[in-house]
N, C-alpha and C positions, 0 to 999 in steps of 0.2 A: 231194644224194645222188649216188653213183655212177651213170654214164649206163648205164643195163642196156638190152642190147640183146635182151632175152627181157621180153616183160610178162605174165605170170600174172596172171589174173583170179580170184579168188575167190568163191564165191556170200556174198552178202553183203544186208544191208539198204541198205550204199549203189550197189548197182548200177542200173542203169536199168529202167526199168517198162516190161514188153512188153505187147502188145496180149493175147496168149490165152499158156496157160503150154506146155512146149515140145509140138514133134509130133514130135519125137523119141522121146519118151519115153510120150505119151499116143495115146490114140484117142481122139475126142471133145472135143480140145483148145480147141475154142471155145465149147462147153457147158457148164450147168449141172454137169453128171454126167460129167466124166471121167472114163476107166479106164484104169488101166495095163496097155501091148501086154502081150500076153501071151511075148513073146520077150523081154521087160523082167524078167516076173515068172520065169520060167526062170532067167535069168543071178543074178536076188534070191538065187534059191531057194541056189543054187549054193554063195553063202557059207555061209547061213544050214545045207547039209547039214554042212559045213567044221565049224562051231561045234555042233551037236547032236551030234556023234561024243564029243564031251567033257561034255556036259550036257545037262540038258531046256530046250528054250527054250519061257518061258512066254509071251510077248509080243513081238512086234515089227510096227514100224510104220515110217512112210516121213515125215520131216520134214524141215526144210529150205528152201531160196529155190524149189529146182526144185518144189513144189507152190504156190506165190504165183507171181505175176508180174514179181519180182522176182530174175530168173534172167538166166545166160548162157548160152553155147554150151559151155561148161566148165565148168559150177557138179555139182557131185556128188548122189547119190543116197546122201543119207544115213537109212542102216537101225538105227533104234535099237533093240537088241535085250536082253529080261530074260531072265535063263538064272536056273536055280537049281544054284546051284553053291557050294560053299566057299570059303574064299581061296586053297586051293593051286590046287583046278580052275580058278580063276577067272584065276591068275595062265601057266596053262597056256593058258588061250582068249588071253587079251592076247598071250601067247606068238605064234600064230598068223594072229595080226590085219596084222603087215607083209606076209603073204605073199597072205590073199585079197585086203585091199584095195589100191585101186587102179586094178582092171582096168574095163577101158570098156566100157560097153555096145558091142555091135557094130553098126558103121556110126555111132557118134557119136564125140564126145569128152569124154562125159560119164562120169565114174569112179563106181563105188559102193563105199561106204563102208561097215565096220559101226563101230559105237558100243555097248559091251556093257557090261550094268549088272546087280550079283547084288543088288541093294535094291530093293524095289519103292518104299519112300518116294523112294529119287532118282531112278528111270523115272516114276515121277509125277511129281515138279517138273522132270525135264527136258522133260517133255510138255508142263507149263503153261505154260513159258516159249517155247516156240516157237509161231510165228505160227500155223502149221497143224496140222492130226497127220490124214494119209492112212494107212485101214488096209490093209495088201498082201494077207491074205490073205481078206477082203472085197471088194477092188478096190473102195472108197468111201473118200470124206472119214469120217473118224471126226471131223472138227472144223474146217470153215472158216476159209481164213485172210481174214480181216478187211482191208482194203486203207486203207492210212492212206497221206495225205502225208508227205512226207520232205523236211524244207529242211537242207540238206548246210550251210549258211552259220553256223546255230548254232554250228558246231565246227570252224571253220576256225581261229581263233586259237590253241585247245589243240592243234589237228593240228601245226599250225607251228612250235608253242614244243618238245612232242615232236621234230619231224622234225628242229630247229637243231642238237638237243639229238643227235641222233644221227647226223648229218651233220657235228660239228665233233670227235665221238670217230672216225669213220670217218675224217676229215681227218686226223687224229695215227697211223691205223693203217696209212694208204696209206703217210706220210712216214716214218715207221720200215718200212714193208716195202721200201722203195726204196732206205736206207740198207742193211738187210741185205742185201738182193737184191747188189748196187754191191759188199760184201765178201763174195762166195762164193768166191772163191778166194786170198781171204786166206791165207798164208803164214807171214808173221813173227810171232813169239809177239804184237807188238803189237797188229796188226792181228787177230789171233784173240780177242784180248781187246775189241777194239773190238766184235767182231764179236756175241761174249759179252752185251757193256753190253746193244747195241739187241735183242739177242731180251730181253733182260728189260723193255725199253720195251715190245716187241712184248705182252708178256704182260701188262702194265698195262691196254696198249690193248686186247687182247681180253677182259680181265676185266671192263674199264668196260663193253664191248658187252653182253655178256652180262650183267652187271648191269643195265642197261636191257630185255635184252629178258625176265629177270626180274621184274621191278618192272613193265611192262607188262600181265603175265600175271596175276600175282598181283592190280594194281590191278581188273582184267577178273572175273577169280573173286567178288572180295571183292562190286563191283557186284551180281553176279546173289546173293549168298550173301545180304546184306543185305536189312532191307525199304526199300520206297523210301520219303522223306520226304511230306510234303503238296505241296511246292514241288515236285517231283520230277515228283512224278503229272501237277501241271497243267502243268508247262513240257512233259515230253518224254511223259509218257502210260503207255509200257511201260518196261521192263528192259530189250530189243532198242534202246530211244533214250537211252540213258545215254550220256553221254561215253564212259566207261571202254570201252564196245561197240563204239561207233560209230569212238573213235579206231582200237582193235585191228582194225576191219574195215577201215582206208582204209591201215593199215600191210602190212596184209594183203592186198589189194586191187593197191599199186603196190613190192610186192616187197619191203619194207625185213622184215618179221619172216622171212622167209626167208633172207634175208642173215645176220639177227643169230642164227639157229636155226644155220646152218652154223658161224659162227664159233663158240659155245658148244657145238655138236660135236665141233670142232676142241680148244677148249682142254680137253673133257671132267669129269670125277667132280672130278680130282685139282686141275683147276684153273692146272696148269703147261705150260706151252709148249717144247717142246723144237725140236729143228731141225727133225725129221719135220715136224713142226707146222704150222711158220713155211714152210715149203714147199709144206703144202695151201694156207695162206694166200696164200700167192702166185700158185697154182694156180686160186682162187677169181678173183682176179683178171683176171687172164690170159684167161678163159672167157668175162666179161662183154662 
């Protein structure tokens, strides 16, 4: 992969196991019974008034790495929130979801997040599948997260055939960017047609990415959507230790779904690459 000179950490199940969960975020951090600062639940509150201006919110709770020990200095506070609401109001709160989330608790670097859901059957199975469920406006565990071992070595082989896999399309993206880049000031009707050819490479090559970092996501979904096999249970235990999880977390983790999120930006709905285009792509570049 490209040598990124920014590393984003993600909260994730493969991150490292800390000793007590943060004190940034909690009081009580090495106790049984932590609570969250109360300058924590403020800043909560803050989205949560953002998102009630459009609905009633029935439920929301605090899930996530940052209540396990399985956190970083950057892992997010994610607020998953039941509203009752319609599809158009519903589509109206998503609407406003870029603008609260994001913002960092103050004096950390930890973002908070909403997650909003107008079904209560999927606020329930999004509860059950996460390690913990902290209630905010009880300041308690509503559900213990359970601390299990983690051997990262199971899913090394599939991480790597993934990463070749998107490392040898990244390869073909540079070498058509560098060819287009070389004819920017192409002139002669030839050379403008040459110029022509490799954006249409270029558009191959970012079709393939985003087809990959489709097929990632989708592979990721279907996982938790499904039930898990017997073989399933006993090799990996939960849903959070699936392949399909674990790969998307360590893609996620060392930058690569972030990469391929921008390029399927770039190429967008329509699926075509124009100059503009092929210019942020170069731009991406250039950054790293």
């Amino acid at each position: 992969m490209i040598p990124f000179k920014k590393h984003i950490v993600s909260e994730s199940i493969v991150d490292p196991v800390q000793p007590h969960l943060s004190s940034d975020i909690f009081d009580n951090f090495k106790s049984d019974s932590p609570t969250l600062k109360m300058a924590v639940i403020s800043e909560i509150h803050g989205g949560l008034k953002a998102i009630s201006a459009y609905a009633n919110i029935v439920d929301y709770v605090l899930i996530g790495s940052i209540i396990t020990r399985r956190y970083t200095k950057q892992s997010d506070l994610d607020i998953t929130v039941l509203v009752d609401a319609g599809d158009s109001t519903f589509k109206k709160i998503k609407a406003i979801l870029p603008i609260i989330n994001g913002n960092l608790v103050q004096f950390t670097e930890h973002p908070i997040n909403y997650f909003i859901v107008n079904n209560s059957e999927d606020y329930t199975r999004k509860l059950s599948l996460a390690d913990g469920v902290f209630d905010v406006e009880k300041n308690r565990f509503r559900r213990r997260p359970i601390f299990k071992k983690f051997n990262i070595k199971k899913y090394l082989k599939q991480f790597n055939t993934v990463i070749s896999t998107i490392d040898s399309a990244t390869h073909n993206l540079v070498r058509d960017l560098f060819d287009y880049d070389s004819l920017n000031n192409a002139t002669t009707a030839e050379l403008k047609y040459l110029r022509l050819s490799v954006l249409e490479r270029l558009e191959d090559d970012a079709k393939e990415l985003s087809n990959i970092y489709y097929k990632i996501k989708k592979a990721r979904n279907a996982a938790f959507d499904r039930p898990m096999s017997k073989k399933e249970i006993k090799t990996y235990g939960d849903k959070n230790r699936l392949p399909e999880n674990v790969i998307y977390k360590l893609l996620e983790k060392y930058h690569y779904l972030d990469f391929l999120h921008k390029v399927d930006s770039i190429l967008g709905d329509d699926k075509e690459l124009s100059a503009e285009d092929a210019s942020q792509l170069v731009s991406i570049f250039n950054s790293l």
